[in-house]
N, C-alpha and C positions, 0 to 999 in steps of 0.2 A: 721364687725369684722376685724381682722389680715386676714390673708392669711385663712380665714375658712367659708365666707359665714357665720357669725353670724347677726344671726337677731335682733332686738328689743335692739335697739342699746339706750334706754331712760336709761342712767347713774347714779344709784344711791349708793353710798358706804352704806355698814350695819352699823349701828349709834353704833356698841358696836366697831368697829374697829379703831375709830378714826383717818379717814382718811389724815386729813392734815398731814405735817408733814411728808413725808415718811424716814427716813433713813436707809443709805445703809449701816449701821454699822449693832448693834444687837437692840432689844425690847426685852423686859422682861414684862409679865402679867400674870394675871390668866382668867382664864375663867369663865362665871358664867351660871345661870341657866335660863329657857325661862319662867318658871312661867306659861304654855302656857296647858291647860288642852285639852281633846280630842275632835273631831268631828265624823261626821258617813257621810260615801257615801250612795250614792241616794240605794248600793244596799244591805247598811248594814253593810257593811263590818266596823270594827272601823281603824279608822285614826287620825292623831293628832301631837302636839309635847308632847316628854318625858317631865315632870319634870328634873328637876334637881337641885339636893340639892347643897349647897352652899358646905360642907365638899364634895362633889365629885369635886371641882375644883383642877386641878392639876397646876403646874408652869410648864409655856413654854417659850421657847426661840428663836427667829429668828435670824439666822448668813447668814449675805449676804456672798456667794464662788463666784460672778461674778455679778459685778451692770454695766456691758456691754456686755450685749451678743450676739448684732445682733437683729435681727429680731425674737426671739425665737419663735421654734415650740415644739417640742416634748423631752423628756428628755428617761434616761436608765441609773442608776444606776448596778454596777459591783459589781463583789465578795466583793473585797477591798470598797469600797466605794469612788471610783473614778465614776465622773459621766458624761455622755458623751449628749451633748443635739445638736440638729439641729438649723439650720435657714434655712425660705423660699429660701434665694439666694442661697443654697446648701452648704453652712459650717457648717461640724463639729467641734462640741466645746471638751476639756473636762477639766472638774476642778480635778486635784489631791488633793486625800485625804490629804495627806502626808503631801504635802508644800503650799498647797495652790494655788499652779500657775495655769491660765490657758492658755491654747495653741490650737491651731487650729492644729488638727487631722487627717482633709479629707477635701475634698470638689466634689462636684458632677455637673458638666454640668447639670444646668436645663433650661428648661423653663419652661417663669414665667411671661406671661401675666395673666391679670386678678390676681384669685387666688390661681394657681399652681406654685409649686416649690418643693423644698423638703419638706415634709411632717412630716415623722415617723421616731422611731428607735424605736427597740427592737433586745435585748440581746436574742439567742439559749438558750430554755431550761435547754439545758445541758451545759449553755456554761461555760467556764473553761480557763484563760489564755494559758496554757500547753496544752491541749488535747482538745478544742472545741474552737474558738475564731470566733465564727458566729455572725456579725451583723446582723441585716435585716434595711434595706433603702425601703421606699415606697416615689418616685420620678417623673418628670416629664421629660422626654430625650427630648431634643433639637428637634429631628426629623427633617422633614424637613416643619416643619409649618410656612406659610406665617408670615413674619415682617413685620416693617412699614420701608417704604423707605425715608431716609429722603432729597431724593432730589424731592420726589412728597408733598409738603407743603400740598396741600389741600385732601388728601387723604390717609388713615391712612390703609396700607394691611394686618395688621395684625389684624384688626378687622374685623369677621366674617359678613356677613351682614346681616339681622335682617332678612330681605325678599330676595328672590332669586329663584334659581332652584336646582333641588339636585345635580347637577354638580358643583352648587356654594356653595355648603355646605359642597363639599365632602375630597377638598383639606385642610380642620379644624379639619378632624377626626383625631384624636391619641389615647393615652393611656398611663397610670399612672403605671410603672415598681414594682412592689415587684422583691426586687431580696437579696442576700446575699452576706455580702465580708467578708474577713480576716479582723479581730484587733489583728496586733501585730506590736509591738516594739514602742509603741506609737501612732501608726496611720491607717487609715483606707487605705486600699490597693485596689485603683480602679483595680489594674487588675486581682485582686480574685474573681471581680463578678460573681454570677451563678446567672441566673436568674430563678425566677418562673412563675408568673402570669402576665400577663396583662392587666388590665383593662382598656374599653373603656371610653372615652372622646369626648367631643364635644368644640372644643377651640375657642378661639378668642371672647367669650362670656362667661361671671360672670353667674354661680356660684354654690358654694357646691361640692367640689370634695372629704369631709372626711377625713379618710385614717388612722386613728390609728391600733394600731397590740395587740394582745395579745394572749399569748400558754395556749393551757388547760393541764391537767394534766395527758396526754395519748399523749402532743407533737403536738398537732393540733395548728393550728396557724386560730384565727380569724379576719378578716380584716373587717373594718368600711368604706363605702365607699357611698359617701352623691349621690342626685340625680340629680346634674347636670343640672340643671334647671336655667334658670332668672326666677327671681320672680317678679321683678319691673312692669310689665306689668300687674297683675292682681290685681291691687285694694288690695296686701296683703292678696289674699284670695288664692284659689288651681289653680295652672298654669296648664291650660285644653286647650289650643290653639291648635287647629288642623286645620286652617287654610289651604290651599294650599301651599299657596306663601310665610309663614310664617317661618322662621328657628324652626327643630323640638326640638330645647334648652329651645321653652316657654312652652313645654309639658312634663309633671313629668308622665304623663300615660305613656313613651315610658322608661322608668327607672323605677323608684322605684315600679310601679303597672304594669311590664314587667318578668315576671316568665322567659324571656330567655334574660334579660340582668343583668349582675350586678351589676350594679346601685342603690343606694337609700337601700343597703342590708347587712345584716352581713354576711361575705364569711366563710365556713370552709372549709379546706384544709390541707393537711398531706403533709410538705416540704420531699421532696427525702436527706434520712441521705449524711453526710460529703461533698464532696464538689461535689454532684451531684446535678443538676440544675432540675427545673422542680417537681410535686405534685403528689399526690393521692389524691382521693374523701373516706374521713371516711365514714361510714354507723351512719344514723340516722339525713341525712341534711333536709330540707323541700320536694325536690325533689328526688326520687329514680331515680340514674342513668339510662339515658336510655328512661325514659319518654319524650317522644318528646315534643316540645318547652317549655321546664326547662332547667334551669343550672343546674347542679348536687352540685355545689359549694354552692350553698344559703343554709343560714342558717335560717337568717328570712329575712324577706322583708318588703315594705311599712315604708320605713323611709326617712327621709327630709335629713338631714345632722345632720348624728350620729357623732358628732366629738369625744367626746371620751368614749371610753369605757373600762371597768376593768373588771378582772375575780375573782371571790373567787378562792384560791387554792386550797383549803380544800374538797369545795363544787361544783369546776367548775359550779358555775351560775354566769351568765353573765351580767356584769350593763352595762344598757347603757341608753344613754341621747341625744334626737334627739331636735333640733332645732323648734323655731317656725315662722312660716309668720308672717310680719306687722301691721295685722288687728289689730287695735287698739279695737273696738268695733265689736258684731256679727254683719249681716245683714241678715235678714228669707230670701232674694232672694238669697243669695250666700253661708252663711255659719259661723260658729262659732268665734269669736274673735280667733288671736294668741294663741296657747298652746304649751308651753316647756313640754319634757316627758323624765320622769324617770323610768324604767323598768327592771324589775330582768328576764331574761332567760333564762328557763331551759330544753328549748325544741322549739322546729322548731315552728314559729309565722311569722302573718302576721300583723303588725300596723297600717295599714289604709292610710298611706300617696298613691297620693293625694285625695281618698276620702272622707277618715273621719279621725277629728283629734285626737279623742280617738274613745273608741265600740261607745260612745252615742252621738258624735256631726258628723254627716257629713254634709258634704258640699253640696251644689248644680251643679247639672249637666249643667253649664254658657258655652251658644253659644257664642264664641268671634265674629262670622261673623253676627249674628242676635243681640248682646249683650240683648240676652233675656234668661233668668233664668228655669231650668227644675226641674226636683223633685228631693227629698234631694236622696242621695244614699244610698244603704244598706248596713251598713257594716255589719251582718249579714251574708251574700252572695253579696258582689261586685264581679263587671263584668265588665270586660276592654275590651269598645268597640273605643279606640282611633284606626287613623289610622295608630296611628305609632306603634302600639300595633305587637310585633312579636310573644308571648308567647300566655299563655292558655285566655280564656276570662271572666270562671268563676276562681274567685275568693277567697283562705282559706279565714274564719269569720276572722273578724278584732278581737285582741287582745287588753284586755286593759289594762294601763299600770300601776306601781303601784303607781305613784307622777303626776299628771299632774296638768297645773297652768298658768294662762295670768299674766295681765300687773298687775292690782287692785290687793290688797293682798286677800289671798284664803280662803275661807271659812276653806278649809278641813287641808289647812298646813298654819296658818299666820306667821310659822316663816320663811317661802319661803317673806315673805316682798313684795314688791313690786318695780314696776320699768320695767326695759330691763328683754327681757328673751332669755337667753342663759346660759342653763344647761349642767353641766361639770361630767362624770361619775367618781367618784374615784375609791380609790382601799381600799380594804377592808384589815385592819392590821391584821398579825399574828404574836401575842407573842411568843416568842421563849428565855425560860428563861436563854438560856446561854448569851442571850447581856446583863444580868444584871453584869456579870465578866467583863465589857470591864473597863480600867482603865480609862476612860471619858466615865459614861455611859449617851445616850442620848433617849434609847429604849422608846417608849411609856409604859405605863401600861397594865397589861394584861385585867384591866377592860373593852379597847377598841378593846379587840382582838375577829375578826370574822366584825366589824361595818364598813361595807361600806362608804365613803363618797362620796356625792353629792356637787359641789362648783359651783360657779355663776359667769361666765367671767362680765356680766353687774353689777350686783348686788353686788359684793368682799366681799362675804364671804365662808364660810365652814360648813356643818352643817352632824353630821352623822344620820345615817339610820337605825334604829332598825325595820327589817322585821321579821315581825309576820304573824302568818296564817290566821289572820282577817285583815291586812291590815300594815301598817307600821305608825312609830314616828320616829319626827324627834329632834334634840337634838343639840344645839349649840356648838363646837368645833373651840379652837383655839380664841376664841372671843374677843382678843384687839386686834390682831396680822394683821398688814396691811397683804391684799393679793390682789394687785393692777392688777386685769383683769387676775387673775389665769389661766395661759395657759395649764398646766399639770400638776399630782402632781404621788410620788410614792414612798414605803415606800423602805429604803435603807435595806440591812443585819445588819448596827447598830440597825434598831429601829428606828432611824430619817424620818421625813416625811421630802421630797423634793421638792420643788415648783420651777416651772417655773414662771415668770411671765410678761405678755405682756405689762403692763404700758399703759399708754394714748396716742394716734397720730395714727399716720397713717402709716402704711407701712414699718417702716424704724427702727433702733432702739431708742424706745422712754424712757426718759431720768428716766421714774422709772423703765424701766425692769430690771428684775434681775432674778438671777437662786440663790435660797435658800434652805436653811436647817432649821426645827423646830425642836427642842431637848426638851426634855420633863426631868425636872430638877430635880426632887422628890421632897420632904418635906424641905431637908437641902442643897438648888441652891450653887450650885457653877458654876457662871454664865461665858461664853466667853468672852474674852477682845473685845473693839470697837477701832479696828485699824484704824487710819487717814495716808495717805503718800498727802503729795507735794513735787514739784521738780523745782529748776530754775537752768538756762532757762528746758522749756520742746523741741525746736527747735534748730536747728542751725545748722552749718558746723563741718565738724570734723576736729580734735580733739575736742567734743563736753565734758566741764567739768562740771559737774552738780551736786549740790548742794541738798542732799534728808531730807527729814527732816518728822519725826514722831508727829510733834508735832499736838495737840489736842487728841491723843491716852491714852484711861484709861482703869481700870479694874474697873467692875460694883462694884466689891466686895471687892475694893484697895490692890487686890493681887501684888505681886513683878512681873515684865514682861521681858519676852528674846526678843530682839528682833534680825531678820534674814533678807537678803537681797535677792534678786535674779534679777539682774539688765537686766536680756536680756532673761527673760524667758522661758530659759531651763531646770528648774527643780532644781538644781543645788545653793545652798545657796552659795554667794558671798565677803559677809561681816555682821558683826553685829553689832548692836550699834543703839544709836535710831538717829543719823544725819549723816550717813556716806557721803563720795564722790566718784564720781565713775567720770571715764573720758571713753569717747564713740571714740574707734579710727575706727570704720568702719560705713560706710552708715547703715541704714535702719529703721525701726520701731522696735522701741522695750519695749515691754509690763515691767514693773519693778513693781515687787512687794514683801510689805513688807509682812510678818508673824511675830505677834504676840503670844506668847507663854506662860501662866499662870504659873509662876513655885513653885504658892502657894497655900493654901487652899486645901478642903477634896481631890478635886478630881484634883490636877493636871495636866496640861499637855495639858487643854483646849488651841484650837488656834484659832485666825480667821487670813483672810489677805485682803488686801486691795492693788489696783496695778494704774497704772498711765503710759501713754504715754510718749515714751521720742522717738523725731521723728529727725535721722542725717542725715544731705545732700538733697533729696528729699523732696520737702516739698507737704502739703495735698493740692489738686487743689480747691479755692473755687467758689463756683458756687452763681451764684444772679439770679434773676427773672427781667429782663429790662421791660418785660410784660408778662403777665399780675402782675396788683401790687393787694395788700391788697384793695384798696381805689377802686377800680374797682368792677362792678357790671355785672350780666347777669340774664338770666331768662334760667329754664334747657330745654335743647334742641337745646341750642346754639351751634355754632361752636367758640370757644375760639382760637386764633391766641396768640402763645408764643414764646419768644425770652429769649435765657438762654448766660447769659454771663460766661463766664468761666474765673481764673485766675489761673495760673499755671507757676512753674519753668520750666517746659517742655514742648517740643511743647503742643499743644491742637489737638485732632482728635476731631470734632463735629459729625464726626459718631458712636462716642463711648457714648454719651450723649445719657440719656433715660429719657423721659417724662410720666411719669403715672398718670392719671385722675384718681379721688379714689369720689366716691358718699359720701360723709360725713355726717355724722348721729349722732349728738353731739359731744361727743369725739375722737368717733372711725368712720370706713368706708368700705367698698366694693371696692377695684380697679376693674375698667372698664374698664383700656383700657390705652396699653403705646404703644407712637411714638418716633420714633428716628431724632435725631438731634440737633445744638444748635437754629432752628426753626423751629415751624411747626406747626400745628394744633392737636384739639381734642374736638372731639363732646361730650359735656355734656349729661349723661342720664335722662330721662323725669322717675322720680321715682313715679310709681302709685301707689294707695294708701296712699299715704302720701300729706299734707299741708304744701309745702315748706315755708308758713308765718307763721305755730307755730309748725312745728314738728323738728326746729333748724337742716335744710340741710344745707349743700353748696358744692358748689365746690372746691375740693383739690387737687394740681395737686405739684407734686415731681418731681424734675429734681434731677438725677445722676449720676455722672461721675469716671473711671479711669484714670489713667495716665500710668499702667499694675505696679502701684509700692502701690501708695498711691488712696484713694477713699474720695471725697467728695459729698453732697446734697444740696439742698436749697428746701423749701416749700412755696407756698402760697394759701391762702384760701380765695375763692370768695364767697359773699354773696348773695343770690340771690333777684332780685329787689324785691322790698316792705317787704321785712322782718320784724322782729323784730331785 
């Protein structure tokens, strides 16, 4: 996946979405019904999807607020409905309600090998412009973790090394920061931070480090925190390597089935009010304080990489959605095919990761030094006798969870479909009948109020969750509506659901992401205008006079339109008209965008906007790949020799140049491992489990560069010999 350790990367879009075609304007559909009648679990319990009648389809609507956002990770929606979202390289974004514009906020010193960087955001409970402006940031500090040097070409230090001694593991330990800053006056204030917690890391090695946040309704703050593991090494099945000489990263027994680390676990914790740093432990976690080798913090345990998770308000229980391994098929010596899971939590649990992948399938007890297979485990009573094991030995029963589902579509839920599995926990709406007063109402229906959603980074779609006390149905939501590798989703104070989304590539920002809004239209749509801007020139020197023009811009519904300028992306409307000009007399980048404005029809005053680079004086550095090329082949395990040409108005530093190795998995990938320089090397990963002749791998490797002004990339992707 993105920067998240997502697995089961087999890419299928949901055939009701109709995925060609994305645009970054708006969509207008209805949704329809699954036709899709019930099933029964092995233990009785009923499961299934809902019907749904055709007169239950309501009109919805998608309005791109940012079709560039970076790398997106996580999003946090504000009182106002001003929305504030992350990327990996540590920029904060936010899209103003108002006017549309977005502008960079904050940004955060990460590192950001492999797949850490910045992570999360979430808004203080209480938080309030005036009287509470608490972020929280779940990040990766620089520390002082070995880099790759790029004057040692064949030798990459910032990758941990696979075998070694614990002297040679020990300079990779770090830790993933929860902390809290100030948001005000527009922007995120590094020197507000108060920190909380720390959670440990094992670096220079892929993968699963989590990290989403969310408050319960007593102010506890829960954090999602995946288990830190390579998976690549075990045939796709449970990384159980206890090896000696082995780095302790291929072992998930030393995390997530680890009672005294907190890895692989749901954290709960009570932040110290106002601008005090540091926690308390609430009463009622898995472990009572105090009990030797527990964390007091765990909430549940035995999870793979829970990347996101949501809370009912109403009800604080807990959704969450943990990852599944590669096994494409089971094997009786090792253990059950790939399962994604979905789980409602309403009380301290234990989920079985890496024993067992629900209560009924565990895995086998697999000798990596003998590669001979032992008996299946109990989840029942598991017992962690790994030696990297620091916590208790026996074991809580494994939990099970209430959606779980591999590759092949599922007996118990077909509208889970089929394909990749990487399950997304949403958030569950609450109606709240005073956004039916807003003069552009866009609030959901209160028929969907209390329905959790569940959405599918592989799969692009949305589907909500009717939990019942014999089991759950599931039920199609949003179902034309592109939702292209859904990275977050959360419902605004309008009523509007908010989507992040990751797009297709690799690592960097790929060219469908977008950060959107779905507005729910009633009976009688009065739909958002689909704003277009272009600009000539978009480059040049200054006095730079540029030429803006609206044209292909309509309204769905042939309403009369306002149009407004903001030419340097300050928030601040500049001129109106739909072709204005604007002359640029100082250096730099600047974001221009239009807003469009409905000033007709029932409901008034609908906008969207659309914005466009316009780059003086400095120009963007472009980078090429001299080697390796497209046309070039390896077999994984190679050492790859690369040469990155840089072109630039300003000098070039080649030690500013960054190399990342990303294991590719259809469309998406795993970064493994980034060297510095404009040459050097990178060891391709030997991905086990997988058939690099039909499971469509390769090698992807991303060169990118500053100039401390402007930032460019360049990509290529190697095939591996004998392919297809």
């Amino acid at each position: 996946m993105p920067a998240t350790g997502h697995e089961g990367h087999s890419h299928q879009a949901d055939q009701d979405q109709g995925h060609a075609g994305h645009d970054h304007a708006t969509g207008t559909l209805r949704t329809g019904g699954s036709g899709h009648g019930y099933g029964y679990e092995a233990d009785g319990r009923k499961t299934g999807d809902r019907k749904v009648a055709a007169a239950d389809s309501p009109t919805f609507q998608k309005v791109t607020l940012n079709d560039r956002p970076g790398e997106p990770m996580d999003l946090a929606v504000l009182p106002n409905s001003d929305v504030l979202h992350t990327t990996r390289a540590g920029v904060i974004w936010r899209n103003d309600a108002r006017t549309g514009v977005n502008s960079v906020v904050g940004k955060i010193d990460v590192y950001n090998h492999d797949e850490e960087g910045l992570q999360s955001i979430a808004l203080d409970p209480n938080f309030s412009m005036k009287k509470n402006n608490w972020v929280y940031l779940y990040y990766s500090p620089p520390l002082k973790t070995p880099k790759d040097d790029p004057a040692t070409l064949s030798i990459n230090e910032g990758d941990a090394p696979l075998e070694g001694k614990p002297w040679q593991f020990k300079k990779y330990k770090g830790y993933i920061q929860l902390s809290k800053f100030k948001y005000a006056n527009g922007k995120v204030w590094n020197g507000t931070e108060r920190k909380i917690m720390q959670v440990p890391v094992d670096r220079g090695i892929c993968c699963h480090v989590g990290g989403d946040i969310v408050f319960d309704s007593a102010g506890n703050l829960l954090l999602a925190t995946g288990d830190d593991s390579n998976p690549f090494e075990s045939d796709g099945f449970a990384p159980l390597d206890e090896r000696a000489m082995r780095n302790p990263a291929f072992d998930a027994q030393r995390t997530a089935a680890n009672t005294n680390d907190l890895r692989g676990k749901i954290l709960r914790i009570k932040p110290k009010a106002g601008a005090k740093a540091g926690y308390t432990i609430p009463k009622g976690n898995l472990f009572k304080k105090g009990t030797p080798k527990t964390k007091p913090q765990i909430y549940a345990m035995g999870l793979r990489n829970p990347f996101r998770i949501e809370i009912n308000p109403r009800t604080d229980d807990l959704y969450v959605a943990d990852y599944s391994p590669d096994a494409n098929t089971a094997d009786p010596k090792r253990g059950p095919a790939g399962h994604g899971k979905w789980a409602v939590i309403d009380k301290p649990s234990n989920y079985g990761w890496p024993y067992c992948a629900t209560r009924r399938l565990p895995y086998n007890d697999y000798n990596f030094a003998t590669e001979k297979s032992g008996k299946k485990f109990n989840c029942k009573a598991p017992v962690n006798t790994s030696v990297h094991n620091t916590g208790l030995r026996k074991l809580p029963p494994v939990v099970q969870p209430e959606i779980w589902y591999t590759y092949p579509k599922s007996k118990q839920f077909p509208l889970l479909g089929e394909g990749g599995i990487s399950p997304m926990a949403g958030p569950a709406y609450q109606y709240d009948k005073r956004t039916e007063k807003q003069k552009q109402p866009v609030a959901w229906p209160r028929r969907f109020s209390g329905t959790p959603l569940l959405y599918e980074w592989s799969r692009d779609w949305v589907r909500g969750v009717n939990v019942k006390r014999n089991g759950v149905a599931l039920q199609k939501v949003i179902a034309g509506i592109v939702t292209d590798n859904p990275m977050d989703m959360e419902f605004g104070p309008d009523g509007a659901l908010y989507i992040l989304e990751y797009g297709d590539g690799y690592f960097a920002e790929n060219p469908d992401a977008q950060l959107s809004r779905v507005d729910f239209l009633g009976g009688s749509p009065n739909r958002s205008p689909k704003p277009k801007i272009s600009a000539d020139p978009v480059n040049g020197k200054k006095p730079l006079k540029v030429q803006f023009s609206s044209k292909g811009t309509k309204d769905p519904d042939g309403d009369k339109l306002r149009y407004k300028w903001d030419f340097n992306g300050d928030g601040k409307f500049d001129a109106t008209g739909r072709n204005p000009v604007h002359t640029y007399k100082k250096n730099g980048l600047f974001r221009a965008t239009l807003t469009v404005t409905d000033v007709g029809g029932k409901h008034r005053g609908r906008h969207a906007s659309a914005d466009i680079d316009v780059l003086v004086g400095n120009q963007a550095p472009v980078l090429e790949f001299v080697t390796p090329t497209p046309e070039d082949t390896f077999e994984f395990g190679d050492v790859v020799q690369y040469e990155v040409k840089v072109t630039d108005d300003q000098p070039v530093d080649c030690n500013d140049v960054t190399v990342t190795y990303i294991l590719g998995h259809a469309t998406h990938g795993h970064p493994q491992s980034t060297a510095g320089g404009c040459t050097g090397s990178l060891r391709t990963t030997v991905p086990g489990g997988h058939d690099p002749a039909t499971d469509d791998l390769s090698a992807v490797f991303v060169a990118q560069y500053s100039d401390g002004r402007q930032a460019g990339s360049a990509e290529v992707r190697l095939q591996p010999s004998g392919s297809n």
